[in-house]
Chimera marker file (.cmm) of the C-alpha trace (Angstrom):
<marker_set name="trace">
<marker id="1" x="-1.457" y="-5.915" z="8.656" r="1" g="1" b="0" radius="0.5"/>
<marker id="2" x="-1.449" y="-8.354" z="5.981" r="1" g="1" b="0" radius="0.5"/>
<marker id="3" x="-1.649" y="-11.614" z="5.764" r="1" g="1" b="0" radius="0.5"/>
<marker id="4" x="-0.301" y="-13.923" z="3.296" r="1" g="1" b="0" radius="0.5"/>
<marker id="5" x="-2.445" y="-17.200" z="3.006" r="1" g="1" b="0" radius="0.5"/>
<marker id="6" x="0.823" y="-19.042" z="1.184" r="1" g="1" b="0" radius="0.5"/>
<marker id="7" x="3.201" y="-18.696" z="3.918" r="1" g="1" b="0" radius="0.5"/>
<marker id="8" x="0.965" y="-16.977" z="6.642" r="1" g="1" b="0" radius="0.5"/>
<marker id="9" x="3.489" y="-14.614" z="6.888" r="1" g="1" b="0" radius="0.5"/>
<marker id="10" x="2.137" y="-11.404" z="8.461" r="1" g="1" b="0" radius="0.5"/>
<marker id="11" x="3.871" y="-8.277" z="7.366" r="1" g="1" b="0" radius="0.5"/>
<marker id="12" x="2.927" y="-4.589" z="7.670" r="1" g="1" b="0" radius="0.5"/>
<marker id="13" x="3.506" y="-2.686" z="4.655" r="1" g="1" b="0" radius="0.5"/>
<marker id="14" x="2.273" y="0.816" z="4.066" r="1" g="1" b="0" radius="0.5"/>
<marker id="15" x="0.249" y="1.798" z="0.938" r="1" g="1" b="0" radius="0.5"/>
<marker id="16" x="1.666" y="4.042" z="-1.981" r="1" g="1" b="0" radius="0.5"/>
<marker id="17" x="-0.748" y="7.326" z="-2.060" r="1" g="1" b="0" radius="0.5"/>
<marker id="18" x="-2.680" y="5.878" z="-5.732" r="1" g="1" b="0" radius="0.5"/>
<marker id="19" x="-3.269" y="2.822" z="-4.038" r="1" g="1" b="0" radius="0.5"/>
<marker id="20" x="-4.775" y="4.275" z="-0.705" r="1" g="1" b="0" radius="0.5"/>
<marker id="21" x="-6.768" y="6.268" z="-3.209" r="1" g="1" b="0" radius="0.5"/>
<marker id="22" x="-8.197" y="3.388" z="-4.712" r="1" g="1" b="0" radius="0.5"/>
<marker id="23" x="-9.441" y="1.592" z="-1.450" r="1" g="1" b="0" radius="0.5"/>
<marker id="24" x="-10.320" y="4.796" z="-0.309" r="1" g="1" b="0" radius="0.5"/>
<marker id="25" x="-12.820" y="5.515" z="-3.434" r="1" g="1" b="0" radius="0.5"/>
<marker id="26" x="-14.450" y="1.864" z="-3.072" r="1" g="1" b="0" radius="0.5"/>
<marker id="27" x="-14.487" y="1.125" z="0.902" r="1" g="1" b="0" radius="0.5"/>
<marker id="28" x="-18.182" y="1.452" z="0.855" r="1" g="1" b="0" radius="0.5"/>
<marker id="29" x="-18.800" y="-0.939" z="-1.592" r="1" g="1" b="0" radius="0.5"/>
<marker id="30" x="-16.940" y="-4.611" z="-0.567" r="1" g="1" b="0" radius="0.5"/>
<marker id="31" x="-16.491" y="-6.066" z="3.027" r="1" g="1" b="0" radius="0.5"/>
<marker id="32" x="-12.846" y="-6.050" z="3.314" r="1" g="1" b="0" radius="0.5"/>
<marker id="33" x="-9.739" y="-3.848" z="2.670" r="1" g="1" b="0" radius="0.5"/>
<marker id="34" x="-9.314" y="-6.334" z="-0.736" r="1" g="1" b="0" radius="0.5"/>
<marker id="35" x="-11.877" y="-8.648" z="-2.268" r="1" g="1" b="0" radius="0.5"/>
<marker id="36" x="-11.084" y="-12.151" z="-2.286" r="1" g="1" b="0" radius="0.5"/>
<marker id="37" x="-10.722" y="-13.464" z="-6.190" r="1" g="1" b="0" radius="0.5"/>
<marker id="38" x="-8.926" y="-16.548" z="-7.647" r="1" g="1" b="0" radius="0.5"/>
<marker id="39" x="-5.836" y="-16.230" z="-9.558" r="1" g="1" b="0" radius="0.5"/>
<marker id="40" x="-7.833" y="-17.462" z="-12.583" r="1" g="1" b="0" radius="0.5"/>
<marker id="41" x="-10.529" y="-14.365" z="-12.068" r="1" g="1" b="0" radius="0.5"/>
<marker id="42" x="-7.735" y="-11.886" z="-11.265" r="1" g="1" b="0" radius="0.5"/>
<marker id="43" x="-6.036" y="-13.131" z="-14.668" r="1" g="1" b="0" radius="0.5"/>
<marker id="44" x="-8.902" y="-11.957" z="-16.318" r="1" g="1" b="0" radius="0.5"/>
<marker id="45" x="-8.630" y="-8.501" z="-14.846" r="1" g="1" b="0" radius="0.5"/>
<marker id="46" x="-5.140" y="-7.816" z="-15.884" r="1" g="1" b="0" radius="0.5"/>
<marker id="47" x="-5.970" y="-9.465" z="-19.268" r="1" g="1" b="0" radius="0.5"/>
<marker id="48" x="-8.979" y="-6.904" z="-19.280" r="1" g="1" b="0" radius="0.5"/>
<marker id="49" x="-6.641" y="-4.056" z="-18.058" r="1" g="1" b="0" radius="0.5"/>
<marker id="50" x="-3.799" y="-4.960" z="-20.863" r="1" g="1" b="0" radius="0.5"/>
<marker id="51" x="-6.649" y="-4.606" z="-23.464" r="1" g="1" b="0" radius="0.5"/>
<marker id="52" x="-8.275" y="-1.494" z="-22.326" r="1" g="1" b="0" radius="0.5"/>
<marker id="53" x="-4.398" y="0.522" z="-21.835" r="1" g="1" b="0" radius="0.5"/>
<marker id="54" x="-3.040" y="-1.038" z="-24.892" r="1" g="1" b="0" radius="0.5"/>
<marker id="55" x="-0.557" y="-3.478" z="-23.449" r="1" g="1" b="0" radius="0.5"/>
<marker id="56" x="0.587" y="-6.138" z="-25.272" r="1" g="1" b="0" radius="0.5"/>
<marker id="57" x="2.015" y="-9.018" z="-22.677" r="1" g="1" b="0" radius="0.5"/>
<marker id="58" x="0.410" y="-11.592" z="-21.233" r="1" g="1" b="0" radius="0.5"/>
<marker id="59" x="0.188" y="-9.841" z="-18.009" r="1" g="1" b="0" radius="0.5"/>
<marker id="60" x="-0.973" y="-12.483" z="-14.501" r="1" g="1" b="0" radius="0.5"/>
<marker id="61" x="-1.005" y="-12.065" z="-10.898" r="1" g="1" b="0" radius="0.5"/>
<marker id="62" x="2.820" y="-13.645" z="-11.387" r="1" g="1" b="0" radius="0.5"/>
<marker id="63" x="3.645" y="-10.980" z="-14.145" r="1" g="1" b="0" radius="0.5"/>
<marker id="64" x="1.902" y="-8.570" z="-11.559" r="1" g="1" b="0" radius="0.5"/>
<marker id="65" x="4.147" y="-9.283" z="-8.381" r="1" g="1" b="0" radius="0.5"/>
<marker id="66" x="7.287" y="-9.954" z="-10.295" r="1" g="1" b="0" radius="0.5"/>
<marker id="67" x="6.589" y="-6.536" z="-11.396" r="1" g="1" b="0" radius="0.5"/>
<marker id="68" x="5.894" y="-5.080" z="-7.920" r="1" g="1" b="0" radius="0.5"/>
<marker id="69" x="9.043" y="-6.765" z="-6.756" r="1" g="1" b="0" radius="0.5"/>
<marker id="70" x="11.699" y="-5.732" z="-9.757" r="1" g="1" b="0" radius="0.5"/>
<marker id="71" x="10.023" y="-2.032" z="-10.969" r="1" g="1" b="0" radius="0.5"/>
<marker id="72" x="7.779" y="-0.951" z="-8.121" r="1" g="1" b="0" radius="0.5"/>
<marker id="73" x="10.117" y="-1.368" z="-5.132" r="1" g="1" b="0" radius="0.5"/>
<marker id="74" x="14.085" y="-3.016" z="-6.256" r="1" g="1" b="0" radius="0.5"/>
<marker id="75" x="14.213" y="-0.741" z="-9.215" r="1" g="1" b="0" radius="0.5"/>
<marker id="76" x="13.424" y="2.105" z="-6.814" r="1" g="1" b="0" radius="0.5"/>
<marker id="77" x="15.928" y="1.161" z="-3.877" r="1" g="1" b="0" radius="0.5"/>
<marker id="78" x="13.868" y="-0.211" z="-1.544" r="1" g="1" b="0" radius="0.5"/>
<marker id="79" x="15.709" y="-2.711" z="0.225" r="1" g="1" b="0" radius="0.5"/>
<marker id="80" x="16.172" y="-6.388" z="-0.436" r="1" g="1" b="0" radius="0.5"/>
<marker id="81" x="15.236" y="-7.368" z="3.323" r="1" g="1" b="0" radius="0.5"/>
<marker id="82" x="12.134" y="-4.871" z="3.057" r="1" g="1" b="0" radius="0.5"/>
<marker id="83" x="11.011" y="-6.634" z="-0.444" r="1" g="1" b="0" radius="0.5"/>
<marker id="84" x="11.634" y="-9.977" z="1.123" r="1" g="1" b="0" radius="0.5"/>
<marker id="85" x="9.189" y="-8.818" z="4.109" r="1" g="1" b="0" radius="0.5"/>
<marker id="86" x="6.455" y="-7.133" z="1.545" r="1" g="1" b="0" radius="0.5"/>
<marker id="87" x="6.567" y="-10.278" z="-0.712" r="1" g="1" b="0" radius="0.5"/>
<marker id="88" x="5.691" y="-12.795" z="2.426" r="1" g="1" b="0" radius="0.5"/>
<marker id="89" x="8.765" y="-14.553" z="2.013" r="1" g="1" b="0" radius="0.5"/>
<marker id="90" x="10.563" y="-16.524" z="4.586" r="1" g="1" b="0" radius="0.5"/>
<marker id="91" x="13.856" y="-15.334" z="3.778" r="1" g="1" b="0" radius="0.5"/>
<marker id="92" x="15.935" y="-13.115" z="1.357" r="1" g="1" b="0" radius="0.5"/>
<marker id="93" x="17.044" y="-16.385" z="-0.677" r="1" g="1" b="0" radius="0.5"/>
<marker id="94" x="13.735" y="-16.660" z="-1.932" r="1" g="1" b="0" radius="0.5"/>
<marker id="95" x="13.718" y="-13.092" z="-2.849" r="1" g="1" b="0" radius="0.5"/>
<marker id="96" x="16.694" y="-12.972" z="-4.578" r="1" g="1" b="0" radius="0.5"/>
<marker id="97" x="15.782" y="-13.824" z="-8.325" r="1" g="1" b="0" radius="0.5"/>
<marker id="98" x="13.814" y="-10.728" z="-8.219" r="1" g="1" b="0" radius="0.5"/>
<marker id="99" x="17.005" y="-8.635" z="-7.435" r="1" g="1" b="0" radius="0.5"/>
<marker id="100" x="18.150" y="-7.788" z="-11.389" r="1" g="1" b="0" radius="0.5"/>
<marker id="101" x="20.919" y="-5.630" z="-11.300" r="1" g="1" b="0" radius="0.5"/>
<marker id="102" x="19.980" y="-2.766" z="-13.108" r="1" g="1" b="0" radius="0.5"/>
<marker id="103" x="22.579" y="-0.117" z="-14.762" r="1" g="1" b="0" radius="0.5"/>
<marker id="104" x="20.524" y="2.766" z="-13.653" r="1" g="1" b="0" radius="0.5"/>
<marker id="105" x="21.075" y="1.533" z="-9.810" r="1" g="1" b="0" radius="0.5"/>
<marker id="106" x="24.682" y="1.022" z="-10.480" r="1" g="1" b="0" radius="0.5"/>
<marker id="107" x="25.569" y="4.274" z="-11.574" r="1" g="1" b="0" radius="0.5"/>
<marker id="108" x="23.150" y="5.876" z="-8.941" r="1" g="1" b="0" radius="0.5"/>
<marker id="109" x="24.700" y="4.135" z="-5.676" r="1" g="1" b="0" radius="0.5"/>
<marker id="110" x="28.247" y="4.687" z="-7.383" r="1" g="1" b="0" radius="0.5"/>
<marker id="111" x="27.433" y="8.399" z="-7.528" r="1" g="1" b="0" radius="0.5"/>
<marker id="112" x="26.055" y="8.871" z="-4.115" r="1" g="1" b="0" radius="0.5"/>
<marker id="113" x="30.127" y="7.132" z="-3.319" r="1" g="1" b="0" radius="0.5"/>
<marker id="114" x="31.337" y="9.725" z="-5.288" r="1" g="1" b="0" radius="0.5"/>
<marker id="115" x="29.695" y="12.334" z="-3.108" r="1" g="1" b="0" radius="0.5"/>
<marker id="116" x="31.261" y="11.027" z="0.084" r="1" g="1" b="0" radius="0.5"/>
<marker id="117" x="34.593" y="11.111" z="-1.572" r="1" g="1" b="0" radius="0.5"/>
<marker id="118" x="34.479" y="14.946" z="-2.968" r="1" g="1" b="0" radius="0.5"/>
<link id1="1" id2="2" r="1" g="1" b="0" radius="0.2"/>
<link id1="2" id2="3" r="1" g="1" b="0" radius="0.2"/>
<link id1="3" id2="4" r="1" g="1" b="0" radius="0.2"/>
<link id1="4" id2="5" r="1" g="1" b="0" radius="0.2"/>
<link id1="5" id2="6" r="1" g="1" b="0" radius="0.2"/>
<link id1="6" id2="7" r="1" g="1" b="0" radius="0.2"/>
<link id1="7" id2="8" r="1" g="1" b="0" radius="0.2"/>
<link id1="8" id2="9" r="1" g="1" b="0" radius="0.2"/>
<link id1="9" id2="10" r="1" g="1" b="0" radius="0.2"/>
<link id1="10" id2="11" r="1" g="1" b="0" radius="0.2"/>
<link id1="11" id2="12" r="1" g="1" b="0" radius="0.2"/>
<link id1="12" id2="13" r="1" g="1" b="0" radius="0.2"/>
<link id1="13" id2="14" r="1" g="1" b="0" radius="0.2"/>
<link id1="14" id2="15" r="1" g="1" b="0" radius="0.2"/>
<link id1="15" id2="16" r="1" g="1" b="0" radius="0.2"/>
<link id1="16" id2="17" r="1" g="1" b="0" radius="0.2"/>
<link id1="17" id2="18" r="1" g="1" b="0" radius="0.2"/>
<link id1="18" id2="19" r="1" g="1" b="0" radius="0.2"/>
<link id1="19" id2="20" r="1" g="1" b="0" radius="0.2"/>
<link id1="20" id2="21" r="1" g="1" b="0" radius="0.2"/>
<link id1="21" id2="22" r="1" g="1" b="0" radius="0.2"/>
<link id1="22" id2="23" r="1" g="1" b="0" radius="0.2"/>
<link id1="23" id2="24" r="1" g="1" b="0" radius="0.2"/>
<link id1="24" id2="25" r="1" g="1" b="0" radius="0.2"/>
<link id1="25" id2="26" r="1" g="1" b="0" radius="0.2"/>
<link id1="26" id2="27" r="1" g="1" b="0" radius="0.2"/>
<link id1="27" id2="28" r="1" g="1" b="0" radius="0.2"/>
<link id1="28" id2="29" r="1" g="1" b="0" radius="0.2"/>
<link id1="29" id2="30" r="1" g="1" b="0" radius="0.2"/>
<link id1="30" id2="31" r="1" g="1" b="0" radius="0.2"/>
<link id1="31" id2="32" r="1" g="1" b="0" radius="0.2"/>
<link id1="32" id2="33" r="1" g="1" b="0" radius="0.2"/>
<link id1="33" id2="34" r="1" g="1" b="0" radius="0.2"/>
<link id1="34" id2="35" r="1" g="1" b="0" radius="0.2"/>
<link id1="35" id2="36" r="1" g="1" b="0" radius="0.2"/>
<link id1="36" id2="37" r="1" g="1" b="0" radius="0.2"/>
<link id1="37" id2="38" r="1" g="1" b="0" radius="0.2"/>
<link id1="38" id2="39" r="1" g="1" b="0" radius="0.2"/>
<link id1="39" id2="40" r="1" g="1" b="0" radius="0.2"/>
<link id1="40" id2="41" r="1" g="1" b="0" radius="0.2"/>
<link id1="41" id2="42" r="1" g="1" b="0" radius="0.2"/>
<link id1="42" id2="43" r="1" g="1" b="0" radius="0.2"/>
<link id1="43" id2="44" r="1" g="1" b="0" radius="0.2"/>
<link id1="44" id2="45" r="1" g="1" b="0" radius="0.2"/>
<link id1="45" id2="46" r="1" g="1" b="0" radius="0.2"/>
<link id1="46" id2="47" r="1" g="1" b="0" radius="0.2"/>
<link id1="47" id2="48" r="1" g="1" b="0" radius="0.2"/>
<link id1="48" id2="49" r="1" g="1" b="0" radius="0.2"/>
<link id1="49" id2="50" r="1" g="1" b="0" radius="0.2"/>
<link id1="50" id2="51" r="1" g="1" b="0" radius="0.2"/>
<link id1="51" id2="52" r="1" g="1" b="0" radius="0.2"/>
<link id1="52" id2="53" r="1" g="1" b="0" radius="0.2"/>
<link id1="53" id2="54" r="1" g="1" b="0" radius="0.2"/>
<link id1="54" id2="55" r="1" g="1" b="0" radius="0.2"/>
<link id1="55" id2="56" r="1" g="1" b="0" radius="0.2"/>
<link id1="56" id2="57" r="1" g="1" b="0" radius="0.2"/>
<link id1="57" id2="58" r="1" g="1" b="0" radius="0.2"/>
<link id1="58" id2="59" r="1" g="1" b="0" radius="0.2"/>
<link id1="59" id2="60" r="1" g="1" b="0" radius="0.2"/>
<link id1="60" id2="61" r="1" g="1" b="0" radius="0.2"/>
<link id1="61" id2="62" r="1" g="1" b="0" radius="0.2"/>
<link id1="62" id2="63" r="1" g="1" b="0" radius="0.2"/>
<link id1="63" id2="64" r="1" g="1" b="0" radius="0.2"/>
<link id1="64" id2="65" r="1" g="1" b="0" radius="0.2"/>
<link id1="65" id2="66" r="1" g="1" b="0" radius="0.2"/>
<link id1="66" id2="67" r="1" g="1" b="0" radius="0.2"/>
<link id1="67" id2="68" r="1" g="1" b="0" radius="0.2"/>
<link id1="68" id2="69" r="1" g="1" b="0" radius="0.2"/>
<link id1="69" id2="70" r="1" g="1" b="0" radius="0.2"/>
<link id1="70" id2="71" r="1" g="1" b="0" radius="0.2"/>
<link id1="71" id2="72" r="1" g="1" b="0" radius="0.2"/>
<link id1="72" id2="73" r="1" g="1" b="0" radius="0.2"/>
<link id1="73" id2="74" r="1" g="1" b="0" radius="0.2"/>
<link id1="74" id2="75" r="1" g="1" b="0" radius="0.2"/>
<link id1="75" id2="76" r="1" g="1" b="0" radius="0.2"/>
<link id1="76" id2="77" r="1" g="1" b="0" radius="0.2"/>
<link id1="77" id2="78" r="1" g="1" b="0" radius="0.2"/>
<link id1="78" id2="79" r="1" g="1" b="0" radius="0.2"/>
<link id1="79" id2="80" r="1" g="1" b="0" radius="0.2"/>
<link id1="80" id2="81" r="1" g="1" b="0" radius="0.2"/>
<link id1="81" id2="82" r="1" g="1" b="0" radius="0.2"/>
<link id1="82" id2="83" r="1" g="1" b="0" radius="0.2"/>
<link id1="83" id2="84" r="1" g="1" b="0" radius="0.2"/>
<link id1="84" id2="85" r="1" g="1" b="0" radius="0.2"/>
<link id1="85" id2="86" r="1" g="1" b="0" radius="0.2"/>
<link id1="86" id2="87" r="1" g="1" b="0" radius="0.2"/>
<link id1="87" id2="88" r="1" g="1" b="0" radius="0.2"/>
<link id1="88" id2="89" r="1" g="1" b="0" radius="0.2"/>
<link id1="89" id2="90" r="1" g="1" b="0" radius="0.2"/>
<link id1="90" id2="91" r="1" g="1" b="0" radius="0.2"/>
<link id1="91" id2="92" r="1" g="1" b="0" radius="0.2"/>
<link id1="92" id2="93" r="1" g="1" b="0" radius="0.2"/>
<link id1="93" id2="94" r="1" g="1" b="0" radius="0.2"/>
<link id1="94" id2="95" r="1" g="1" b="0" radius="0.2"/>
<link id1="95" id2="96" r="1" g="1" b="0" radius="0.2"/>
<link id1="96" id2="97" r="1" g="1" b="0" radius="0.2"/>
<link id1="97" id2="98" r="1" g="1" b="0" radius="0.2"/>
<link id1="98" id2="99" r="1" g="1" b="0" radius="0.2"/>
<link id1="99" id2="100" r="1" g="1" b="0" radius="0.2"/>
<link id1="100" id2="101" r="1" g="1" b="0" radius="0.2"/>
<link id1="101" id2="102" r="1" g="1" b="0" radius="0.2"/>
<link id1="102" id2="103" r="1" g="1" b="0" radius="0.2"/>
<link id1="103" id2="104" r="1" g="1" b="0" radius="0.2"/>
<link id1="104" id2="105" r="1" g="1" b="0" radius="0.2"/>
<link id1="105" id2="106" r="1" g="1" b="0" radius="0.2"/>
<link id1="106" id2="107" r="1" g="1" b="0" radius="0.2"/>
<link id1="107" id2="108" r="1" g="1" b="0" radius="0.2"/>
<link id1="108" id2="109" r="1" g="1" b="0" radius="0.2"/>
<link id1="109" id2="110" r="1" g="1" b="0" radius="0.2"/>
<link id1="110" id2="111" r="1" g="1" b="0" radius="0.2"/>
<link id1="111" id2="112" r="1" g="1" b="0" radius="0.2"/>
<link id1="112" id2="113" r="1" g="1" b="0" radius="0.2"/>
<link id1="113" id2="114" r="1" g="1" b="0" radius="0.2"/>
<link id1="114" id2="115" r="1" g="1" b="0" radius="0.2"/>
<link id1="115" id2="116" r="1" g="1" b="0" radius="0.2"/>
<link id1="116" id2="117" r="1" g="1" b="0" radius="0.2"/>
<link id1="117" id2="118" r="1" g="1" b="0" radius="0.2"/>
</marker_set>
């Protein structure tokens, strides 16, 4: 489980495979499942990150989860309700100006109507 220190919202959400590979390769090395680091340190680390892969946006922990929440999961399908949960949120309002309305899913959930209809 995990627990969200804003909210103390407590909300199980299973790991994508690279990330389980990740924790995985460094368990032995930090107490925890995730180190605890400021937002200011963990700034650094994406600024560090940007650098190293050639990025060029000021990426933060904010750029980070809005990123999680738009391409990693709503961009993908995953569920509004299910985002909500992941993102410790109290309710789907507060989700909501994640949910972009991408083309791509348009045409996607207007094809898999046009299945149901042939």
């Amino acid at each position: 489980m995990t627990s969200r220190a804003k909210t103390a919202i407590r909300a199980n959400v299973p790991l994508l495979p690279t990330v389980d590979k990740i924790i995985s390769k460094y368990k032995n090395q930090q107490k925890g499942l995730i180190p605890k680091i400021s937002n200011q340190k963990m700034n650094a680390y994406l600024k560090e990150i940007a650098d190293v892969c050639g990025i060029d946006k000021h990426l933060t922990w904010y750029v980070a989860r809005h990123t999680f929440a738009t391409t990693v999961t709503l961009g993908n399908g995953v569920r509004l309700e299910n985002v909500s949960a992941m993102m410790g949120h109290t309710n789907t309002k507060q989700t909501q100006h994640y949910a972009k309305v991408l083309d791509r899913n348009i045409m996607e959930d207007m094809e898999k109507l046009k299945s149901k209809f042939r």
